[in-house]
C-alpha positions in Angstrom: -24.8 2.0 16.6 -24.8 -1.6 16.2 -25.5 -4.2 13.6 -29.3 -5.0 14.6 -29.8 -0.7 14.5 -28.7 -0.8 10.7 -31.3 -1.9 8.3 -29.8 -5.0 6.0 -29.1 -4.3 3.1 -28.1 -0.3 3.8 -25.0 1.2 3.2 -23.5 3.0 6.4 -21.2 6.5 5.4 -19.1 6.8 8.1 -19.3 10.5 9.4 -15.8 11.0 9.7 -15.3 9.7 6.0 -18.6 11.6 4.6 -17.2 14.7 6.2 -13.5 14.3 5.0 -14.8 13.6 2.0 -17.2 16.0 2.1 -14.6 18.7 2.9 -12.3 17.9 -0.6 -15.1 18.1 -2.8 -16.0 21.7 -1.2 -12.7 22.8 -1.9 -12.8 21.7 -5.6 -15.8 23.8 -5.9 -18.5 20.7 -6.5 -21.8 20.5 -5.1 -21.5 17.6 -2.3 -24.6 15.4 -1.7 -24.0 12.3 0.5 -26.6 9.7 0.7 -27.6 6.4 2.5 -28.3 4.5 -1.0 -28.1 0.8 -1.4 -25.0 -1.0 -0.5 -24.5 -1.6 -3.9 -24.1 1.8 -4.9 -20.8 4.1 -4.7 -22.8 7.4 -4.6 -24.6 8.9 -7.0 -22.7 11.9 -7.6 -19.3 9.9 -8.4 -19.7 9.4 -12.1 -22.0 12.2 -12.7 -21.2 13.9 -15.9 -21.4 18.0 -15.9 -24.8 19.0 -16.7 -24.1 22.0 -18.7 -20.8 20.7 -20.5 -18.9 23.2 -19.2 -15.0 22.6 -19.4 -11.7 23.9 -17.5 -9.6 25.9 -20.3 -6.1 24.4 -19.6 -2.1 25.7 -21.7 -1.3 22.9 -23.9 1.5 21.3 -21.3 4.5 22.0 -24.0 3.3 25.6 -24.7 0.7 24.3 -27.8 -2.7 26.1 -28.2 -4.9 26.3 -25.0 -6.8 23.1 -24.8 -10.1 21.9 -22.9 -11.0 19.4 -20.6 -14.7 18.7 -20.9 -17.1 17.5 -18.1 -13.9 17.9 -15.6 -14.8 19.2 -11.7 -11.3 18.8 -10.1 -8.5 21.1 -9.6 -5.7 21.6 -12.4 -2.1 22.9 -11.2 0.3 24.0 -13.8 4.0 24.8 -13.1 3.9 28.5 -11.6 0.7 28.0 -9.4 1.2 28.7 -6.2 0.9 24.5 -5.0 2.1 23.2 -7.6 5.2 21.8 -5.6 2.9 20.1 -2.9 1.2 18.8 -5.5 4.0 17.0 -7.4 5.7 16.0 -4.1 5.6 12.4 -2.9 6.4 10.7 0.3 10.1 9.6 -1.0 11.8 13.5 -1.0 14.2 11.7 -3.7 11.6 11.9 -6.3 11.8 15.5 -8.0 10.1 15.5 -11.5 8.0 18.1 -12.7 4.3 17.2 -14.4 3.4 19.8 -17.0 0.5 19.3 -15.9 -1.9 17.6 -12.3 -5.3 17.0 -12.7 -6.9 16.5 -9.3 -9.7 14.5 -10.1 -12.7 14.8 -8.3 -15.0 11.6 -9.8 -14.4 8.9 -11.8 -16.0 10.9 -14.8 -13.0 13.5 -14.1 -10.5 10.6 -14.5 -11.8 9.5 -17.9 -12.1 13.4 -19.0 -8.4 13.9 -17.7 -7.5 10.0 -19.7 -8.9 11.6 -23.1 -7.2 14.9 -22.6 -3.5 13.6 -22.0 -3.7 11.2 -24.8 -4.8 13.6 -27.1 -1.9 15.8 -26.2 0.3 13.2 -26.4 1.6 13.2 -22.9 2.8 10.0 -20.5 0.3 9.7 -17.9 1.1 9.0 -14.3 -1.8 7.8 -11.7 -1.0 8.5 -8.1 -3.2 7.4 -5.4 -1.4 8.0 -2.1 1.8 8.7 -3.5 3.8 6.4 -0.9 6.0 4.4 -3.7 9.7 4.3 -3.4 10.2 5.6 -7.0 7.3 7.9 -6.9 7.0 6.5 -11.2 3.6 8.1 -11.2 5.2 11.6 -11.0 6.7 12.3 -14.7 8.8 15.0 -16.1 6.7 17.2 -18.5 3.8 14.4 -18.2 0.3 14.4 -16.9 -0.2 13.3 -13.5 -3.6 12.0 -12.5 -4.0 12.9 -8.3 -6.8 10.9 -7.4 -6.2 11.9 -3.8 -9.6 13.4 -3.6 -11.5 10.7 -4.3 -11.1 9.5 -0.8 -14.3 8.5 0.2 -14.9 5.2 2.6 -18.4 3.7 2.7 -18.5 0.8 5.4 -21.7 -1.7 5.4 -21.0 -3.5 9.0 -24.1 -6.0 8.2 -22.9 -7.7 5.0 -19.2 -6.6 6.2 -18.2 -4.5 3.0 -16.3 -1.3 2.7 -16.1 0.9 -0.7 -13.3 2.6 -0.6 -12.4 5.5 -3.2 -9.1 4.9 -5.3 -7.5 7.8 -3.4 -8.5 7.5 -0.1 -5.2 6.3 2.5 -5.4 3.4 4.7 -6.0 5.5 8.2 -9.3 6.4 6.2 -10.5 3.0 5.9 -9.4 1.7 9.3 -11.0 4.3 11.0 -14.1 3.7 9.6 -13.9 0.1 9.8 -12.8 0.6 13.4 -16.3 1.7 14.9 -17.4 -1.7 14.0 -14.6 -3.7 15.3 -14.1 -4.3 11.8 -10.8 -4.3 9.8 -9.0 -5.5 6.4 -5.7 -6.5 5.7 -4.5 -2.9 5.5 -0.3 -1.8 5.4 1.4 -0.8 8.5 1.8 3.2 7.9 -1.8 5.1 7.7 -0.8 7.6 5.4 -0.1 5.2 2.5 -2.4 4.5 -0.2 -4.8 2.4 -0.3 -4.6 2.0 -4.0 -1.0 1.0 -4.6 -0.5 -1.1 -1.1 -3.3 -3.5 -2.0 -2.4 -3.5 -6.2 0.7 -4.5 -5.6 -0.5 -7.2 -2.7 -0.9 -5.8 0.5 0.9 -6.7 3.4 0.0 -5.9 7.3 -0.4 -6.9 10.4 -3.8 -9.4 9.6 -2.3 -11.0 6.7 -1.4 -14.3 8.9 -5.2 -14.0 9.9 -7.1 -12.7 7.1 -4.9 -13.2 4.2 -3.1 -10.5 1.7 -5.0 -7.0 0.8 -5.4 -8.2 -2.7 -7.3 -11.0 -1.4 -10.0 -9.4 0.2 -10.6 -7.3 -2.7 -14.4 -8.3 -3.9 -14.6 -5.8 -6.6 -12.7 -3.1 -8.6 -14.1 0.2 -10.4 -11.5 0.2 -12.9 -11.6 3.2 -16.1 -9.2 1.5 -19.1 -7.4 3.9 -21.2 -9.8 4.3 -23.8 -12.3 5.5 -21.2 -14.5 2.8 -20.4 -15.5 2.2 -16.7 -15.5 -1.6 -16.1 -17.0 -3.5 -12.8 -14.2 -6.1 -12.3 -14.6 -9.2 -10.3 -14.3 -13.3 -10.1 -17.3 -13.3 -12.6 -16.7 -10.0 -14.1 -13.6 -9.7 -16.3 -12.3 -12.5 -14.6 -8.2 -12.2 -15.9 -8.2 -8.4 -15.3 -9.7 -9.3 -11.8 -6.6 -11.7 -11.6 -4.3 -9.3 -12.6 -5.4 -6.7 -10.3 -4.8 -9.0 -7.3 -1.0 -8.3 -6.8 0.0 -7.2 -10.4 0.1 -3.1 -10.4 -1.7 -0.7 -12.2 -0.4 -1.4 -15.4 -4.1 -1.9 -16.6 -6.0 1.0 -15.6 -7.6 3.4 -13.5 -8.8 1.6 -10.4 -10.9 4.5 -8.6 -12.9 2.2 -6.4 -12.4 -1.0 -4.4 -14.9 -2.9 -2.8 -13.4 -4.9 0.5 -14.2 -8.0 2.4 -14.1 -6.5 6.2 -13.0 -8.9 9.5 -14.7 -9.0 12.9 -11.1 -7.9 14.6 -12.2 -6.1 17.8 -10.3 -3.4 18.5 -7.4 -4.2 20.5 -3.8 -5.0 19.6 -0.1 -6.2 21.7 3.5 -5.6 20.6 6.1 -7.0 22.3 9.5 -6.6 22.0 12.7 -8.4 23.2 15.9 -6.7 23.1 19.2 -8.4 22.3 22.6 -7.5 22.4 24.7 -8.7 19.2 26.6 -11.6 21.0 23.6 -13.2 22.5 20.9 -12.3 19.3 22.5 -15.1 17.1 20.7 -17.9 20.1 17.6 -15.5 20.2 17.0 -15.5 16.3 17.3 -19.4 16.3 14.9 -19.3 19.0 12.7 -17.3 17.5 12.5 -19.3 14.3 11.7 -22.6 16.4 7.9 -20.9 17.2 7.3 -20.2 13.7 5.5 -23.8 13.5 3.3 -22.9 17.0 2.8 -19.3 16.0 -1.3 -18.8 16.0 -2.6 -16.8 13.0 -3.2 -13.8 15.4 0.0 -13.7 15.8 3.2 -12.1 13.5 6.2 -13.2 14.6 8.5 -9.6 13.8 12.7 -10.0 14.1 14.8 -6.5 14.2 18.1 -5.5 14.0 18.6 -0.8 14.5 20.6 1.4 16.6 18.5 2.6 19.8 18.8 5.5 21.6 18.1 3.6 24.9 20.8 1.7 24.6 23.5 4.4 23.4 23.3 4.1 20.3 24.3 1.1 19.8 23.4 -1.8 17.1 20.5 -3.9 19.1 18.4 -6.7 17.9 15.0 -7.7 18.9 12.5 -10.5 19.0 8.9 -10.4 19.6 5.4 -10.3 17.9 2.6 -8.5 16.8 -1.0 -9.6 18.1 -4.6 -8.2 17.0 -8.0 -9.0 19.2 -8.2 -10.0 22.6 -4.6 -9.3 24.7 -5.0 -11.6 27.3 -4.8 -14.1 24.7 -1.7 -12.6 23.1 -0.2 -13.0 26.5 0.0 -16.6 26.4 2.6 -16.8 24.5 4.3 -14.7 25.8 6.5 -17.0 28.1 7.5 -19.3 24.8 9.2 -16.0 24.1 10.7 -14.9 27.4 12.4 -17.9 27.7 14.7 -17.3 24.7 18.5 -16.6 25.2 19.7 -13.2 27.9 17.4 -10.2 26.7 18.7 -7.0 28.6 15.1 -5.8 28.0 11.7 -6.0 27.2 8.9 -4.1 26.0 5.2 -5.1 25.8 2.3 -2.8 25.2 -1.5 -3.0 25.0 -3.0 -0.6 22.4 -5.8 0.0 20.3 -5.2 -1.6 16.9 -5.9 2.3 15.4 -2.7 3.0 17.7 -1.2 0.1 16.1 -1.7 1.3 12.8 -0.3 4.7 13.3 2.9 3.8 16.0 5.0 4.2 12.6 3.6 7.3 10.9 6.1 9.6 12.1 9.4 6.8 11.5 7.6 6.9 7.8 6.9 10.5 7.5 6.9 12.3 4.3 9.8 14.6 3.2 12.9 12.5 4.1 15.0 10.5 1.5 14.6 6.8 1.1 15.9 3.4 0.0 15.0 0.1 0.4 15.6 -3.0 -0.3 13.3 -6.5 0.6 13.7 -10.1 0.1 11.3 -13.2 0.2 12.8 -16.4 1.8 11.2 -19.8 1.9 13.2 -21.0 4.9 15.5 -19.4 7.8 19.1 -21.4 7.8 21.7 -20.2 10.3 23.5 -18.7 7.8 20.8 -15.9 6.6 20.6 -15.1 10.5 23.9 -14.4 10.5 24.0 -12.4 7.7 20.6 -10.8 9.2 23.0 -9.7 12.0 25.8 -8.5 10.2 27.0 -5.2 11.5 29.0 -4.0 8.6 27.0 -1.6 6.5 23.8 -2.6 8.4 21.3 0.3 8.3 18.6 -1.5 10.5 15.8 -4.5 9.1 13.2 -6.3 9.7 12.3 -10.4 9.7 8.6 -10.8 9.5 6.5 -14.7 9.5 4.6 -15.0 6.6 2.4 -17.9 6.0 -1.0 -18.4 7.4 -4.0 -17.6 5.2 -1.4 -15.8 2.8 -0.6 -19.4 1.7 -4.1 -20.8 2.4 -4.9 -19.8 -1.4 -3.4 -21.3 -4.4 -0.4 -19.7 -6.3 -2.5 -19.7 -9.8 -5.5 -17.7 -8.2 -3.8 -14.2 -8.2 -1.1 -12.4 -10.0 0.8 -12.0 -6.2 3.5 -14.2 -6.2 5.7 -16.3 -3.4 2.7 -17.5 -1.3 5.0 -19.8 0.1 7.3 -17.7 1.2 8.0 -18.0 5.6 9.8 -14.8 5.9 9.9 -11.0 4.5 12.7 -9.7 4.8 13.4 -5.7 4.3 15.7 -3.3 5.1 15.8 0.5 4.4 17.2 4.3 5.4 16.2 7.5 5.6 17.9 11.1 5.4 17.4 14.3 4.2 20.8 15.6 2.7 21.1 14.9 -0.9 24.9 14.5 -0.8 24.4 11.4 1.2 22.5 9.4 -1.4 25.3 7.5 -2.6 26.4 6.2 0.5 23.5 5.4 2.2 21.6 3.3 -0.8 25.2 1.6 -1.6 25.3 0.8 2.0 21.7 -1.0 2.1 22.3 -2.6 -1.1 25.9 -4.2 0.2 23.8 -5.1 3.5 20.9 -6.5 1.5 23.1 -8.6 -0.4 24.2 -10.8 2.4 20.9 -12.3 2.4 20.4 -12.8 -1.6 21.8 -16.2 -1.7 18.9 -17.3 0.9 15.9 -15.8 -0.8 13.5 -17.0 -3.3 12.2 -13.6 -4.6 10.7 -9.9 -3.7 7.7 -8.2 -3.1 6.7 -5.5 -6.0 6.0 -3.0 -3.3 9.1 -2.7 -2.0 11.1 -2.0 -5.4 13.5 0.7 -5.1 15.4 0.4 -8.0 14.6 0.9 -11.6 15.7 -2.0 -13.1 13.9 -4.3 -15.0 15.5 -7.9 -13.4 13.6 -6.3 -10.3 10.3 -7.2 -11.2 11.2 -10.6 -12.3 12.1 -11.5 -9.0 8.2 -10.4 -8.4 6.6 -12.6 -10.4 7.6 -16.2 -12.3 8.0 -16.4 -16.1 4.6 -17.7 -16.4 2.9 -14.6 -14.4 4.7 -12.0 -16.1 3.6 -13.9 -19.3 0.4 -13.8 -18.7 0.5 -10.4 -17.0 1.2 -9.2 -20.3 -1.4 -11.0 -21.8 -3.8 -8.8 -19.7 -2.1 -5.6 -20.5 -2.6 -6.3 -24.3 -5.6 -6.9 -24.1 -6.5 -3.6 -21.6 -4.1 -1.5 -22.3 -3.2 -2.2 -26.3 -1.7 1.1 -26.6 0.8 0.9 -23.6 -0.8 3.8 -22.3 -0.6 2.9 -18.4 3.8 2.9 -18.6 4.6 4.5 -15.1 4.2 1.7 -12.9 6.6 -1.3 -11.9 5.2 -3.6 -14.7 6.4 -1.5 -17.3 7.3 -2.9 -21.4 
């Protein structure tokens, strides 16, 4: 099907979407109905309220008198029910808490039902979207978690270059269905993440040098506050919640719908790699930072330091970049690249940019233990590269250029901070015996300190520690000021506590 085929003005369902879609409300019991309304529309049967009132009888979640959620379609696990523990499970196997109660919620109308009920029992109330946080804050001990992962619905409008995307769908969801356009937004590296908490907290990918930060593509929010109303937020509507959304959390609501700018990509994609052994990657790192200035927007310049099993084992660093559209174009630079230092190898691959988006699904999988830590730095001196190359304690990282439309739009317009930052650095582990905890998150923490006296901040994303000096090397004093500002007014009650931005 191709642009001229779809009337203007139409919204397109994707049929993979519709059906996945499709196939979680069946299993919640509702009565699916998917239509081809007006691209302004999210669906008819989103917000529906239930016609005959009905209710799901629920325990009080500390063993009070049974209780009722009214006008409420999605599933409710307690502990004891037989998925219960799937249900309160999260990518990072460190989180273990224990809800007293998960509402799956099916609609929007189901999250403000779900809202009323936990503050009337007095619970704290967690909101997980894909559940791919390091903290997994969401999930809370003897608290009410709201699972929005059924409210995964993608709507894609290839003429006016939209996609509605429901606040529990996961990235893969929305590239797919972006993909049979040659369409695509700023959208995470890993498919199975959220879409929900990547682009709240900002959004990083593999467009961002092209297309700009995930936050920035947003065009509108669907946002339920915790008193229950559903607002439309956007640069004319709610303008300073609109700015707080862009980068600052979801301290403020319930976002169960975003509405996203989509990119004429194509649909290819070209990694190349570079390998390095320790005594020559010192030359290849400076090399690598003399592109930066040449580096095309396509283009993200990616540095790595890990062990590789094709090479024994042993401690390896690499150089190279990441390119999206056409690859013969990506080629061309490939000989600045070549030309840098004595790699003992090299590895360049043509792929779809769907492959692109998955190559690190399984290195990311759920069920494994994890840690990270990440820095912002606003220039590369010879000194962070050597520390970037330390081999004490060094559990593998990555350099990536930032720049490019990132910091095409001014630091005041969005609650994401460090738009002029040229590198990200991050580092991280992952394991799966809880006796090695200790040592392997003191380990990245003694590595990531090497780098702190070169860095200008972090991204909110990659928090891994509750602490509360993390987040203020998020955001400046005058953002988290006025951060706060929104929350008052949103969120007067301090309802919304399980995210970064907590008070």
């Amino acid at each position: 099907m191709t642009d001229q085929q779809i009337p203007r003005g139409r919204s397109v369902v994707d049929p993979w979407s519709a059906r996945m879609w499709a196939a979680g409300r069946r299993r919640e019991g509702r009565r699916t109905r998917t239509t081809l309304g007006g691209s302004d529309e999210y669906g008819d049967d989103d917000n529906a309220q239930d016609p005959a009132g009905r209710g799901v009888a629920v325990g009080d979640a500390r063993a009070g008198p049974a209780m009722t959620i009214t006008a409420f379609d999605g599933l409710l696990t307690r502990p004891g029910d037989a998925d219960y523990d799937s249900g309160r499970a999260v990518w990072n196997a460190i989180v273990d808490r224990r809800p007293a109660l998960i509402a799956r919620c099916a609609s929007t109308a189901d999250v403000v039902a779900a809202l009323r009920y936990g503050r009337e029992a007095g619970l704290v109330i967690g909101v997980r979207g894909g559940g791919h946080s390091f903290l997994g804050l969401p999930v809370v001990e003897d608290g009410l978690l709201l699972d929005l992962s059924a409210m995964n619905s993608v709507w894609v409008d290839p003429v006016r270059r939209r996609a509605r995307v429901g606040g529990g769908a996961l990235l893969g969801a929305l590239d797919v269905a972006s993909q049979r356009y040659g369409l695509a937004t700023t959208a995470g590296n890993v498919s199975h993440t959220g879409v929900g908490g990547l682009t709240l907290g900002g959004g990083v990918g593999w467009l961002a040098r092209a297309h700009g930060l995930t936050c920035d593509n947003v065009t509108s929010y669907e946002l339920v506050t915790a008193d229950g109303a559903v607002l439309r937020v956007s640069a004319t509507e709610h303008p300073d919640l609109f700015w707080a959304l862009r980068g600052g959390g979801g301290s403020f609501g319930v976002v169960t719908a975003f509405e996203f700018q989509l990119h004429p990509v194509g649909t290819q994609a070209l990694t190349v790699d570079l390998f390095y052994e320790l005594d020559d990657a010192d030359t290849a790192l400076r090399g690598w930072r003399d592109l930066f200035a040449d580096a095309p927007r396509q283009a993200t310049p990616v540095a790595r330091i890990g062990r590789r099993d094709e090479y024994g084992g042993r401690l390896i660093a690499s150089i190279g970049y990441v390119w999206v559209g056409d690859v013969d174009e990506g080629r061309r630079l490939l000989p600045s690249f070549e030309g840098i230092g004595n790699p003992i190898g090299r590895r360049i691959t043509e792929l779809s940019y769907l492959d692109l988006q998955t190559q690190s699904d399984d290195v990311e999988r759920h069920a494994l233990r994890r840690y990270c830590k990440g820095h912002y730095l606003r220039s590369l001196p010879d000194a962070a590269i050597d520390a970037f190359l330390a081999s004490d304690n060094n559990p593998g990282a990555r350099l990536t250029l930032c720049g490019g439309a990132v910091g095409d739009v001014p630091d005041g317009e969005t609650a994401y901070s460090h738009r002029d930052a040229l590198v990200e650095f991050t580092t991280g582990d992952d394991w799966s015996d809880p006796g090695e905890d200790e040592a392997r998150i003191t380990a990245a923490r003694t590595y990531a300190a090497g780098l702190e006296p070169y860095t200008s901040g972090s991204y909110v994303n990659t928090i891994a520690d509750e602490d509360p000096a993390a987040v203020h090397r998020a955001y400046s004093p005058d953002k988290l000021a006025r951060l706060h500002q929104v929350k008052d007014t949103y969120d007067p009650d301090n309802v919304f506590t399980r995210t970064a931005l907590h008070r």
